[in-house]
N, C-alpha and C positions, 0 to 999 in steps of 0.2 A: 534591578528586578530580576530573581531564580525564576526558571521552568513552572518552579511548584511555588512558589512565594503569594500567602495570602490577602485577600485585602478586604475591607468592610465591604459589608454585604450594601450598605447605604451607596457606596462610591459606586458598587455594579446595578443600582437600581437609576441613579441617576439620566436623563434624559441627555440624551446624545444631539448635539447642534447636526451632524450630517445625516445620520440614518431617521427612518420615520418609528415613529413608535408601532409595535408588531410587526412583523416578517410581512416584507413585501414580494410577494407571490409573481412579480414576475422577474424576481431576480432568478428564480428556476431556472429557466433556461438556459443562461450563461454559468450558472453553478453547474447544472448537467453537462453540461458539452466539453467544459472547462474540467470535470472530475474524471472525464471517461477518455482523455487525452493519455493518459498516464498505463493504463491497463489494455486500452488499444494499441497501441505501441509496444506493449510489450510482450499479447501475445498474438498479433501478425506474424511477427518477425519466426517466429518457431518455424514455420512451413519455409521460409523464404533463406535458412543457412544455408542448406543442399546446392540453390541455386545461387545465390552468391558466391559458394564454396567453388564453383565448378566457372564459374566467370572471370575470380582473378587466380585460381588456381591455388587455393588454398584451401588446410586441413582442417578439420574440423576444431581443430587446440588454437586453433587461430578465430576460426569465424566464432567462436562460442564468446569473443571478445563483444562480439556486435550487442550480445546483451549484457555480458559482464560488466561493458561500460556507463550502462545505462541504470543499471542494478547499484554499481558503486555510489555512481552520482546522486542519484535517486535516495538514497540510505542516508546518507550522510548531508543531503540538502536538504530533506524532509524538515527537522525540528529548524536547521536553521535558519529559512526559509520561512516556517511557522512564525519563529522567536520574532524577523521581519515585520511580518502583519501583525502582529501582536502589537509592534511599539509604533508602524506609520500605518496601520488601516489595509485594510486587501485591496482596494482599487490599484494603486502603482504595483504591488508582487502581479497580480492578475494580470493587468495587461503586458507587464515586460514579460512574464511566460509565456503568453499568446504570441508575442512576436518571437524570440528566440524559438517555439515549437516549429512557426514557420518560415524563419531562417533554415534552421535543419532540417525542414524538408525539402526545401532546394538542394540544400546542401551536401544533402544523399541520393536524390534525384540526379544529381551530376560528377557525383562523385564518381573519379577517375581510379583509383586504388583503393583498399580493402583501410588503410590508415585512414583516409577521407572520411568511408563508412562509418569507423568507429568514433572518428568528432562529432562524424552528426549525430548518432545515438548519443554521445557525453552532453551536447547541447539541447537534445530530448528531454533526456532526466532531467539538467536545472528546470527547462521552461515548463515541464509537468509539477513542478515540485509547489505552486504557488493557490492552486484552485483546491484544492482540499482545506486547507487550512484557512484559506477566505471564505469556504463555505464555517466553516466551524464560526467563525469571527462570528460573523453578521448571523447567524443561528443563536448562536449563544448571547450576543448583546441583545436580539430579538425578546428572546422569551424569559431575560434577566427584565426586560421593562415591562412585558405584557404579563408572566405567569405563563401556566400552561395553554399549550393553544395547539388544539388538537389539527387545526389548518398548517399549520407547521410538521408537526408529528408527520399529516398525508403528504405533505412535500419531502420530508426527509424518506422516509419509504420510497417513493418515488425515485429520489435518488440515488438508494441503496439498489432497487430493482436494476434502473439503467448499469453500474456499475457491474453487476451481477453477471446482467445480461453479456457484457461486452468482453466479460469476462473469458466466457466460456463461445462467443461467437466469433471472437476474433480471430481465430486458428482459422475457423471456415472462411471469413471475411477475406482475410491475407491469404487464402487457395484461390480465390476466387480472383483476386487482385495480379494476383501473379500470372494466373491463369490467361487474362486478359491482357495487361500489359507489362509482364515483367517484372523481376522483382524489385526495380528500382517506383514501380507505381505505389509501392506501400509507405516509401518516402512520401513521394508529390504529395498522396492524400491529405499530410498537414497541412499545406496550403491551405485549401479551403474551409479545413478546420481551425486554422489558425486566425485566419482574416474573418469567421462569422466568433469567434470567442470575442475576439478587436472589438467588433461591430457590438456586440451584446452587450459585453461587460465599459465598454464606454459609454454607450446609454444608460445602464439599468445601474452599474455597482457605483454605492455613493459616496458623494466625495468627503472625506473627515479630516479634521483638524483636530489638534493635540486635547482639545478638551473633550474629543469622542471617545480619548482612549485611556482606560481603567489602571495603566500603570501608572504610577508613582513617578517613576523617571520622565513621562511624556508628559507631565503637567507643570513644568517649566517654562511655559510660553515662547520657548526659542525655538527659531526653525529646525528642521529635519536636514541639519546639512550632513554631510557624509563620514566630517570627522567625531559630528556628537550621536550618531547614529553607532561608527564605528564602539565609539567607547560602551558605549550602552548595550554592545550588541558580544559583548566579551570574545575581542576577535582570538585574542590567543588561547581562550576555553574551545570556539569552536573550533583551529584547526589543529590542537593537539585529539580532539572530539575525532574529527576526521582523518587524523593520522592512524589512531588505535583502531579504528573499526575500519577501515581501508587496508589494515594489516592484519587484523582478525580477518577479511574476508577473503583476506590471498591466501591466507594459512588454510582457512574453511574449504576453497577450490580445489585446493592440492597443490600452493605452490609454496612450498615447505621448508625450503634453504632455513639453516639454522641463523640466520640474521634476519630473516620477515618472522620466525619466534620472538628472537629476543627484542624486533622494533615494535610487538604488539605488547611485550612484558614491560616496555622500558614508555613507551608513549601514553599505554593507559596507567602506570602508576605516576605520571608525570603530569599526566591528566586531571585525576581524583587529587593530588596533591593540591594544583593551583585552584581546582574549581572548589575547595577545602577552606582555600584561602582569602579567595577571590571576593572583591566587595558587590559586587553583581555578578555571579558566578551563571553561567550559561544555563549549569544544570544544577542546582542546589542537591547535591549530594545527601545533604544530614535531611534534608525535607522526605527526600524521597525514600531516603532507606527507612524515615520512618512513616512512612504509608504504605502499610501492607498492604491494603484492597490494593490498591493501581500497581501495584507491585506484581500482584495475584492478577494480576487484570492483564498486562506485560508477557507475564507468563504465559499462561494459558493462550493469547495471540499469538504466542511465539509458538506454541504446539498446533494450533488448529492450521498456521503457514505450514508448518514442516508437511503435515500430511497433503492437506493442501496442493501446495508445488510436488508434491511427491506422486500427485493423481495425475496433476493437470501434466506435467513432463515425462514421467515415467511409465505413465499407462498409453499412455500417445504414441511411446518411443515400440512401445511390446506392439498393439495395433499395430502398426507399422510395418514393423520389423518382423515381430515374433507370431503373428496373425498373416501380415502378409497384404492389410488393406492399404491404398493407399492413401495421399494427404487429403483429399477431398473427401473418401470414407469416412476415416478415422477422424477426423471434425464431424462428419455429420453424426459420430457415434455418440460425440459428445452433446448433443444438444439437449437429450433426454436431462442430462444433469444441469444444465441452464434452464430448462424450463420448471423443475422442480425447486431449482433452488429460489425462481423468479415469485413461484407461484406462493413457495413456503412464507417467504418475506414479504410478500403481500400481504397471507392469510395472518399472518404473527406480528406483523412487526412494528404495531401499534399497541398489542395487548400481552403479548406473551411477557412473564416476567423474567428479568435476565437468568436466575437459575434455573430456572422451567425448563429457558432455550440450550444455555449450555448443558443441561444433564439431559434431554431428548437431542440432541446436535451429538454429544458422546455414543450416542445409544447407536444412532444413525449411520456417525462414521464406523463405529465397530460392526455393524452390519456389511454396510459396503467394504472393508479392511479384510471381513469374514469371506465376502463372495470371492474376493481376487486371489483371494488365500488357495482358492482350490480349482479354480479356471486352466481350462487350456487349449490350446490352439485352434481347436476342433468343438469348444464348446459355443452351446447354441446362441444364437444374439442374444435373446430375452435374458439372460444367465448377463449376460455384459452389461445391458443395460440396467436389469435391478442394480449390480454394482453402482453401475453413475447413479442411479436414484440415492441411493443411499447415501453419498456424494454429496449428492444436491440437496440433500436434507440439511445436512452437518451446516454445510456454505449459506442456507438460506436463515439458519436459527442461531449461528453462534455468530455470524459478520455484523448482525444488526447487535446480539447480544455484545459483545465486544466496545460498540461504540454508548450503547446505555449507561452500561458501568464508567469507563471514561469520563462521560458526558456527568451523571454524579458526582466523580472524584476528583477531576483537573479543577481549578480554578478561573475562572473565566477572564482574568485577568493576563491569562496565560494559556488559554484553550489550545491557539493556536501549534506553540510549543509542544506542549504536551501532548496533541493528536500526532504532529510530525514524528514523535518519538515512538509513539505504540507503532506505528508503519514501519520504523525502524525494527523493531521487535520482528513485527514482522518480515521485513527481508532477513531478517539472523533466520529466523526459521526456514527460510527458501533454499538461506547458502546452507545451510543444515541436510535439509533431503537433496542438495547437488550434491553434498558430501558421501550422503547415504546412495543414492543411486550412483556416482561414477565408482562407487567401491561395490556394490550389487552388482553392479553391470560391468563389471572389470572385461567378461567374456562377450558384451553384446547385449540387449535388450532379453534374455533369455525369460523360461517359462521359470525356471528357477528362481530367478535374480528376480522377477514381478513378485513369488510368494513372500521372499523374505522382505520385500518392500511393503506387501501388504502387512506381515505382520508386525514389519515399526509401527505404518500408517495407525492399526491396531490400537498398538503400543501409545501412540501419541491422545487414543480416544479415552483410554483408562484413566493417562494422565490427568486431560482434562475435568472428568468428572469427578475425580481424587479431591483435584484443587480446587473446584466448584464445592464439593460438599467439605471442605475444611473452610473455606474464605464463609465465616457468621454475616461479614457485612453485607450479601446479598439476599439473606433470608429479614432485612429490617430495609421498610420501604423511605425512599431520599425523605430528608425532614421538611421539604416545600416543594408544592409542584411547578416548579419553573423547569424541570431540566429534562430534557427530552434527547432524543436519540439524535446521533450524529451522523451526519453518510458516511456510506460503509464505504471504505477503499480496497477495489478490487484487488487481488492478489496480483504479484507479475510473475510469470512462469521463468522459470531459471532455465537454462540449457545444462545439458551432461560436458562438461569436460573432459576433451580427451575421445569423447563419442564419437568411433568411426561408423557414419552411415551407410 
């Protein structure tokens, strides 16, 4: 069973032995808590490099690991992870994430050396890597048995808001955490969030057996033992998968040696070759290069990251630095664009249609891309904060839009997969604006180095609405109403490599 590999639409209307028929509404809660692990963690930590940096006595090239490694993990465990739930159910991915999240938060809480640090972050990313995709699961099996169900639709909203929110409050969150007890408290906090994820998703998420699940391969009536798992799960697609984009993302940081080239030249055509080949190939190649929408869909996630991280890291770093405010500021600067993006995806994000959202979401970020373009140091707040508005607009109408189109084009047989992979897209767009910001900011967070990043930022809104009004498939409404939007997964903020603070 490929990524993209289709199945009778009778097989996905089928009544499922573990789940109940229509979305059960109090699975929320552990879908929520479980989705916003991943985005809170990743952008705490931005206020807390400084102080870690100055604790074990290291450079900024070093502490920018603390996210790096959570960034790699996270990219590359996303679809695998997905591809997981897809073939044994989200309850077992769900709860082992919940526990490894609060593994490593012990394990950074105590951690003795800056090495320590960055295992616990590595053991972040996996255990975030499972609640995204279990929410897609049990959504998508949901409204494949019931049709459209607009009590779904307010829960997914719902979910897109929290993610949103946590998005853009977690900077402030982790000021505040540090504030109080140190930066090793932005660790501990998984604890508690780990052990109430436990608590939730072993009550609420349900339990399924092979005849719950829409692949071909899992209807074999044999158990899920680890070697028939393994084969199923095309181990050497996924870590040739993980080699190439692990070496794409050292090359993207700035770490450039002429063998991290040729191991990303030689890994991904080694790659594409076997999964070419492959009789369950990880990621069906020939499916997916011929599905232009989700192609187009990829894309365009990968533009709205790059500006994206390019707000949320680089505009933080100029505040900071090039303004002068400090970490607790320069978070509260940001909240105007949390609450807009909160408020937009609210107001839209049951009705607006997906080109609507991305062609006013392009409008919005070239407004905001416009304002930064001409700001400086000395200019007045309301002038900063229309920017984040403008921000928050782009963040509240193309995140939801993003997962609509998705949610249309994947197959449900394979949701999973295929959500873990657009996140993927996504982190290429993050290491993308690290690239563009440590090369803007070669001299420092400067007034200069913020315009030219506004006008990629800019640059990335044109794109979008280019490839919006070319992609025909968005202007012709899904051919049945079962498919509804997906939770949005919040962005994770990349750090500047190399960034001396």
């Amino acid at each position: 069973m490929s990524l993209l590999h289709r199945h009778p639409a009778a097989r996905r209307d089928a009544p499922l032995a573990g789940v109940p028929t229509g979305y059960d509404r109090r699975l929320t809660p552990a879908l929520a808590l479980g989705s916003l692990l991943n985005p809170i963690n990743s952008s705490m930590i931005a206020v807390a490099l400084v102080p870690i940096g100055l604790a074990f006595g290291a450079p900024a090239a070093q502490t920018v690991w603390l996210v790096t490694a959570l960034y790699l993990v996270t990219a590359v465990g996303q679809p695998v992870v997905g591809r997981v739930v897809d073939l044994v159910g989200p309850r077992r991915p769900y709860l082992v994430g919940a526990a490894l999240v609060g593994v490593a938060g012990l394990l950074g809480a105590l951690a003795p050396s800056l090495g320590m640090l960055v295992l616990a972050r590595a053991l972040l990313g996996i255990g975030t890597c499972a609640a995204y995709p279990a929410a897609m699961w049990l959504v998508r099996r949901a409204t494949d048995r019931s049709g459209e169900d607009r009590g779904v639709a307010a829960v997914l909203t719902i979910l897109a808001v929290t993610n949103q929110v946590t998005m853009i409050v977690g900077p402030t969150l982790g000021g505040l955490l540090v504030g109080v007890g140190g930066w090793r408290a932005i660790f501990l906090v998984n604890v508690p969030l780990a052990v109430a994820c436990l608590v939730l998703g072993g009550l609420r998420l349900p339990r399924t057996t092979a005849a719950d699940r829409t692949s071909d391969d899992m209807r074999d009536g044999t158990q899920d033992d680890l070697p028939r798992l393994a084969a199923r799960l095309d181990v050497l697609g996924v870590l040739l998968f993980a080699a190439a984009l692990t070496s794409l993302m050292l090359v993207l940081v700035g770490a450039t040696p002429w063998w991290v080239l040729a191991a990303t030249v030689v890994t991904g055509a080694w790659f594409a070759r076997h999964e070419l080949r492959a009789r369950r190939p990880f990621i069906d190649l020939r499916l997916l290069a011929g599905n232009r929408p989700l192609l187009l869909t990829y894309a365009r996630a990968l533009l709205t990251a790059t500006a994206t991280y390019a707000f949320m890291f680089g505009y933080v770093q100029w505040l900071e630095q090039g303004r002068g405010l400090s970490e607790a500021a320069a978070g509260l600067l940001m909240l105007p664009t949390s609450v807009v993006a909160v408020a937009v995806a609210s107001a839209t994000g049951r009705r607006a249609p997906v080109r609507t959202a991305l062609l006013v979401g392009s409008v919005s970020l070239l407004l905001g891309g416009a304002i930064l373009a001409v700001v400086r140091p000395e200019s007045p707040t309301w002038l900063l904060v229309l920017a984040g508005v403008g921000i928050g607009g782009m963040q509240g109408l193309a995140g939801l839009a993003h997962q609509k189109a998705l949610a249309r084009q994947a197959d449900a047989a394979t949701v999973g997969a295929a959500s873990g992979l657009l996140r993927t897209f996504m982190y290429l767009g993050a290491l993308v604006s690290t690239a563009a910001i440590a090369a803007l900011y070669a001299d420092g967070p400067t007034t200069a180095g913020l315009h030219d990043l506004a006008l990629a930022m800019a640059a990335c809104a044109v794109a979008v609405a280019a490839l919006t009004l070319g992609d025909r498939s968005l202007r012709r409404r899904p051919a049945t109403a079962r498919t509804v939007p997906a939770p949005v997964p919040a962005p994770v903020p990349v750090p500047i490599p190399g960034e001396n603070r």
